[in-house]
C-alpha positions, 0 to 999 in steps of 0.5 A, a space after each residue: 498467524 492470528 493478529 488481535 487488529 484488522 489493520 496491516 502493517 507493511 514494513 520496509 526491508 533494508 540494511 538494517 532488516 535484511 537477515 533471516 533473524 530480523 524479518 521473522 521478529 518483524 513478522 512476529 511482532 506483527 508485519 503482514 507485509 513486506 515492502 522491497 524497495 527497488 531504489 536500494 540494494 542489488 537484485 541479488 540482495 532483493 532475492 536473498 530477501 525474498 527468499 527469506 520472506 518466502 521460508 518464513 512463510 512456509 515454516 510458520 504457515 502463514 501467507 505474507 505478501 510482498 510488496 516491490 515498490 519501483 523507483 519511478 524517474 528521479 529528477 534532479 539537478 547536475 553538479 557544482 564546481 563548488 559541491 554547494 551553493 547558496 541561494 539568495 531570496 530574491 535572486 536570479 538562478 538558471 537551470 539548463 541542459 549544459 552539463 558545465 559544472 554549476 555555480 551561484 548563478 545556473 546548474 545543470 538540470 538534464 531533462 528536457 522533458 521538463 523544459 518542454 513542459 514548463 511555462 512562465 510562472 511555474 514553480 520547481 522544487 529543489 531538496 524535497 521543496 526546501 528551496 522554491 524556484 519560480 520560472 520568468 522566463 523559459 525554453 526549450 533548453 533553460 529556464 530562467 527562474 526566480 528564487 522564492 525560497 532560499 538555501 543550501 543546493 548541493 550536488 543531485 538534488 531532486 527536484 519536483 514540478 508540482 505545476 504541471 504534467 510532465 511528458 514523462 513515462 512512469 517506468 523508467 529503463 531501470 523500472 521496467 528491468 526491476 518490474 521484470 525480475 520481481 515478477 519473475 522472482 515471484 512478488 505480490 504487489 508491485 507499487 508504481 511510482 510516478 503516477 500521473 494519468 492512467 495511463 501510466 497503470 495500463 502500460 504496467 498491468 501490460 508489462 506484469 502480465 497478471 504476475 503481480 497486483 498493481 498498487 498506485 503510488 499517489 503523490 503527485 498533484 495530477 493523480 490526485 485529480 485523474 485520481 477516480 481513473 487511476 483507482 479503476 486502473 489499479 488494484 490497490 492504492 498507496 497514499 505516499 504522503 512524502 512527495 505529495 506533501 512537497 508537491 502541494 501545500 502541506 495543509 491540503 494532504 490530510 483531507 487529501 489522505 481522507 478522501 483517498 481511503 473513503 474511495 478506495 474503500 468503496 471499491 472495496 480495493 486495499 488502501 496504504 497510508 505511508 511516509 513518515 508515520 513513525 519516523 522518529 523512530 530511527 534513532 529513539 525506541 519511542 514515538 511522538 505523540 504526534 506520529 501515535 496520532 497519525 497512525 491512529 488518524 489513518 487507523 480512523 479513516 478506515 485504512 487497510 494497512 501503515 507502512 513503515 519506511 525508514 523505522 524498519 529499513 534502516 533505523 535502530 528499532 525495527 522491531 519496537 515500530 513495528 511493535 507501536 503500530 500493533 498496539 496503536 491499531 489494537 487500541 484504536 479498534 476496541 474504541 466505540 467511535 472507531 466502531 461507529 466510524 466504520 458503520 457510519 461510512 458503508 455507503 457505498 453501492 451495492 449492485 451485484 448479487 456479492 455484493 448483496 450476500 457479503 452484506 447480510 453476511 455481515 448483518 447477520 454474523 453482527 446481530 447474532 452470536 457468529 464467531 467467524 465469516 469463511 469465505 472462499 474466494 478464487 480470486 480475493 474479490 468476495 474477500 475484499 467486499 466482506 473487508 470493505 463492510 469492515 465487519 466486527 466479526 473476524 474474516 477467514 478468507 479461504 483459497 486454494 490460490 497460494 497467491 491469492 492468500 498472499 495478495 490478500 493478506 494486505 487486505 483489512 481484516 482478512 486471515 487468509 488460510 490456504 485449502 485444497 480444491 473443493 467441488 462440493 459445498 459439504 466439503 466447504 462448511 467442514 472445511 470452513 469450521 476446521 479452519 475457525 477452530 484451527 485458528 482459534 475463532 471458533 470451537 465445536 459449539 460456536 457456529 459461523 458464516 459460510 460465503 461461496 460460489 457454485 459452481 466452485 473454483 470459478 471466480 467471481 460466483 459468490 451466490 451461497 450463504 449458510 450459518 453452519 455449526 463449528 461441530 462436523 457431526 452436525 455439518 454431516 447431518 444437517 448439510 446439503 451436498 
């Protein structure tokens, strides 16, 4: 399906978009990828959505790709006797391992992964931060804290411990089933929760085998500095704001977001900005003022994709957010200073011969009358260093890779279209122009900008650009073999 925006949208699918009906209006009205949440709904549910998603591409011919975002661990306290307590300012709270019903004075709190990692002056958040605890003393199964922030703590509330890099795995049991069956089930994308070092990417690329791209979750302090080793253990990035914006001051998130993009798009590796973009949309057919300026900020920043979380999982107008995003990322992009932003910023470095010809491939299609460049590309690596120069000029990317198409369809401004194995280059310029004109980018008269590597179908070879006409009469008699 030809989008009118480069940008993506990523939707999340839940109760309230788990039919068939629902998630073909969400891809009309403009979602390219679709986000399977692994903290809700059985494995059956996941597949009978999967299964959904994969039909609906097959009858619109349109590659989508899925996202399967893991849990990760959750941290949080026991129970209390009386479901609820209040927490007084300035008051002393114990949290420890006895799993004794809670009262005003301590609760459960049955990892000792934290305890062991904990000193004195740490602080812990309890119900997305609402209430703050600072430690004055601690061992091995307690801590002794301080209130510093008070209010209602309930039953199981999370708790987060921005202070310190917690001795715990980013898979959990759970995760690593989860990661086992989506893989199997056939996603594109599996997005990890709970990063904190590099290492946490390595032990999922171990377990997903090549099955499925791996996407870091960036939401607590620690990744954000192990950040340049996370992005180049990753194939893509998330910036999930909700739990970075508890775990560090929320005044720190927006240069944070900024600075992830920028260099994530350096490496020419896909980009999603998330959490609370849209989410008065749950309950109202309009946004804020306020959220139109965050998708449009992020839209600024030279973001991949949005994402919508609970506006499309389990809010009242799915459609209708899926629907803003589109017209915000259409309006953003016909603006001059949009324009001048994704010029000023391709300062990055360009040190291999793809990098070289992707970038004449935008020169040239930008100075002349070009309609559209084709790349071919096996892997989605030359199609993603054409998105990084956040070209004008609208990208074909073309594969014989069905999951290549779909992983790329995250991808900044890639219309991916799926074509048999070529062996001789001939065969890709007229396969190159049929697509620009099937797709409507281009007609008979119109000449495009041809990008791929010989030898073909090996990875990695991009060494040929051609300007050919859209015209097959004049392909056969003006090409070389």
């Amino acid at each position: 399906m030809r989008r009118q925006r480069n940008v993506k949208i990523v939707a999340t699918l839940g109760p309230a978009s788990s039919d068939y009906q629902s998630i073909k209006a969400l891809h009309q009205a403009g979602a390219d990828v679709f986000r399977l949440n692994m903290s809700h709904g059985s494995h059956e549910e996941i597949r009978e959505r999967h299964k959904i998603i994969r039909r609906i591409e097959e009858e619109l011919s349109s590659p989508i790709a899925i996202l399967a975002d893991l849990q990760g661990p959750k941290l949080r306290v026991g129970v209390f006797a009386n479901e609820s307590e209040e927490l007084i300012e300035g008051a002393a709270f114990r949290l420890d391992l006895d799993d004794a019903a809670g009262d005003v004075n301590r609760v459960q709190l049955p990892h000792p992964e934290i305890f062991a990692a904990l000193q004195a002056d740490a602080h812990l958040l309890v119900n997305d931060g609402k209430i703050s605890l600072r430690v004055t003393e601690c061992g091995e199964d307690y801590a002794s804290c301080e209130v510093i922030t008070g209010g209602t703590i309930s039953n199981r509330k999370g708790v987060n411990v921005p202070d310190v890099v917690l001795p715990l795995a980013a898979l959990s049991e759970k995760d690593r089933a989860d990661l086992e069956f989506v893989c199997e089930l056939g996603v594109d994308w599996l997005a990890l929760s709970f990063v904190q070092r590099p290492d946490d990417v390595w032990d999922a690329r171990d377990l997903a085998k090549g099955r499925a791209a791996i996407m870091s979750k960036i939401e607590k302090p620690a990744a954000v500095k192990a950040f340049d080793a996370i992005l180049e253990a990753s194939d893509g990035i998330m910036v999930a704001r909700g739990d970075l914006g508890v775990e560090l001051p929320v005044q720190n998130v927006p240069p944070i977001q900024k600075r992830l993009v920028r260099k994530s798009r350096a490496v020419a590796k896909p980009v999603i900005v998330a959490t609370q973009m849209l989410e008065s949309m749950i309950d109202s057919p309009m946004p804020t003022r306020a959220e139109v300026s965050d998708v449009a900020n992020a839209i600024y920043d030279g973001t991949d994709a949005v994402m919508l979380s609970a506006e499309s999982a389990a809010g009242s107008y799915p459609v209708e957010a899926v629907t803003t995003m589109h017209n915000v990322a259409i309006e953003v992009e016909s603006d001059p200073t949009y324009l001048e932003l994704m010029s000023a910023t391709r300062d990055f470095d360009r040190s291999s011969i793809a990098d070289g010809i992707v970038s004449a491939a935008r020169e040239i299609a930008e100075a002349t009358d070009i309609k559209a460049i084709c790349c071919f590309t096996q892997s989605g690596t030359t199609a993603a260093l054409i998105a990084r120069e956040r070209p004008n000029t609208p990208i074909i990317a073309m594969t014989s890779v069905k999951g290549t198409a779909r992983r790329m369809s995250l991808s900044w401004g890639t219309n991916c279209v799926i074509t048999g194995e070529l062996e001789r280059f001939k065969e890709a310029v007229v396969s190159a122009a049929r697509a620009a004109r099937r797709t409507g980018y281009a007609d008979s008269t119109d000449q495009i900008v041809v990008t791929a590597g010989v030898p073909f179908n090996v990875p990695g070879s991009t060494n040929i650009l051609r300007v050919a006409p859209c015209d097959e009469r004049l392909i056969y008699t003006t090409e070389p073999e």
